[in-house]
C-alpha positions in Angstrom: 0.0 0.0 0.0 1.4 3.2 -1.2 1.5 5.9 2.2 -0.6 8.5 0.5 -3.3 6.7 -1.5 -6.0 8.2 0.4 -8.0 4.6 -1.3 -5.5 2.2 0.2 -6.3 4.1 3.6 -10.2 3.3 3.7 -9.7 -0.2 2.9 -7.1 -0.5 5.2 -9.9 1.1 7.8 -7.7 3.9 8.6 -10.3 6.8 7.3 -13.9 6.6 7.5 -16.0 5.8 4.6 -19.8 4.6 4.3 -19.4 1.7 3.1 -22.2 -0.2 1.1 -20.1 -3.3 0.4 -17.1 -4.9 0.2 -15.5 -8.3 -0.2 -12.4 -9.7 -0.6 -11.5 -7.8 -4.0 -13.5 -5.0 -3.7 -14.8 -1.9 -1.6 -17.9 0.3 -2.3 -18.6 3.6 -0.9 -20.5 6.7 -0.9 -18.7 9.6 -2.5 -18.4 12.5 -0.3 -18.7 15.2 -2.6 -22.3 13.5 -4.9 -22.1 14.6 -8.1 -26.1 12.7 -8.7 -28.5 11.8 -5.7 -26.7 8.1 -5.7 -23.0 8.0 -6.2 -20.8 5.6 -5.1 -17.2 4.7 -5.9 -16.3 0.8 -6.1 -12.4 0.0 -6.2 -10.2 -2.4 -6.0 -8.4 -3.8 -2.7 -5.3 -4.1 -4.2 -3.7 -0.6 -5.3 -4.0 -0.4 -8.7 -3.3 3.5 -10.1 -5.5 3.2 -12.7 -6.7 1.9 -16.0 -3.3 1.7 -17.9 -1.9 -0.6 -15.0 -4.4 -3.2 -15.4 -2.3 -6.4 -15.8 -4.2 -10.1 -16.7 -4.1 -11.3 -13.2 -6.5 -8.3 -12.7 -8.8 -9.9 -14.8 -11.6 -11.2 -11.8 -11.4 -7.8 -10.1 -12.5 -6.4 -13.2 -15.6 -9.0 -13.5 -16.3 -8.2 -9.6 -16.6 -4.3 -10.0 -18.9 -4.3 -12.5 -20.9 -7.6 -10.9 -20.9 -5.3 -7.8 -22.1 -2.2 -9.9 -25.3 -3.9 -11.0 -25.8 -5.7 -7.5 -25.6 -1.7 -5.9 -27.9 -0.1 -8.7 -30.5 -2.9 -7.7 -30.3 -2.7 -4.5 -30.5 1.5 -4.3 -33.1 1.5 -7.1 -31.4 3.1 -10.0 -31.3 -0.1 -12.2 -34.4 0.0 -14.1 -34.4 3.8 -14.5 -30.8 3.7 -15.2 -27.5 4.7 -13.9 -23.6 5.7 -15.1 -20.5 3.7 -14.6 -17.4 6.0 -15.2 -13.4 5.2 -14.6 -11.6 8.3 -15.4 -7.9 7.6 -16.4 -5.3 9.9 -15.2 -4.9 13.9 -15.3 -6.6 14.6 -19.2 -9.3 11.8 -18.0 -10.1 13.5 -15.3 -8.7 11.2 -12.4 -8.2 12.6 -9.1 -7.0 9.7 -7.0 -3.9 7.4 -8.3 -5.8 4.4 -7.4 -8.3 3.0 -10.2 -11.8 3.2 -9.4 -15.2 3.6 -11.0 -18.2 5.9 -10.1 -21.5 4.1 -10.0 -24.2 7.2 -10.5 -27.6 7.5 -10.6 -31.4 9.0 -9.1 -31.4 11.4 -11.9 -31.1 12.0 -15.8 -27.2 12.0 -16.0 -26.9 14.4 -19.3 -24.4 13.9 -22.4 -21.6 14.3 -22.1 -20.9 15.5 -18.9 -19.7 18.1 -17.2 
């Protein structure tokens, strides 16, 4: 775990989160700064930084976050309407934390594109 992935720290427990669900490859949890009336970030345990540094053994982490992004649009009611799964890949992407991760949104018409 890398000292300042601020990531590694909430799955290591050492900053608070609300978490909706984890296992033993993944973590979900309430973003703290909602950008849609659900938002949720699922990542992985293991530090990945991000997109480009997926290697094949990462393969069933992969499968997992996005098995766990349609089991947490179910289970918070944005499944039928429909939701937004996003991984932004470094600085031009738009990612702000060096470990990879995914935004589950949702409760709302998400427009195109964003932002």
């Amino acid at each position: 775990m890398p000292d300042n992935c601020l990531f590694c720290k909430i799955v290591a427990g050492e900053i608070p989160a609300e978490i909706v669900y984890e296992d033993d490859l993944v973590v979900a949890f309430k973003d703290i700064d909602p950008q849609a009336p659900v938002h949720m970030l699922i990542i992985p345990r293991k530090h990945i930084v991000g997109m480009n540094d997926i290697e094949d053994e990462d393969q069933q982490v992969l499968a997992r976050i996005h098995f766990v992004a349609v089991k947490l649009a179910r289970q918070f009611d944005i499944a039928e309407p429909g939701y937004r799964l996003v991984n932004n890949c470094n600085e031009h992407g738009g990612q702000a934390v060096g470990h990879l991760h995914y935004h589950l949104l949702g409760g709302r018409q998400l427009s195109w594109p964003p932002g």
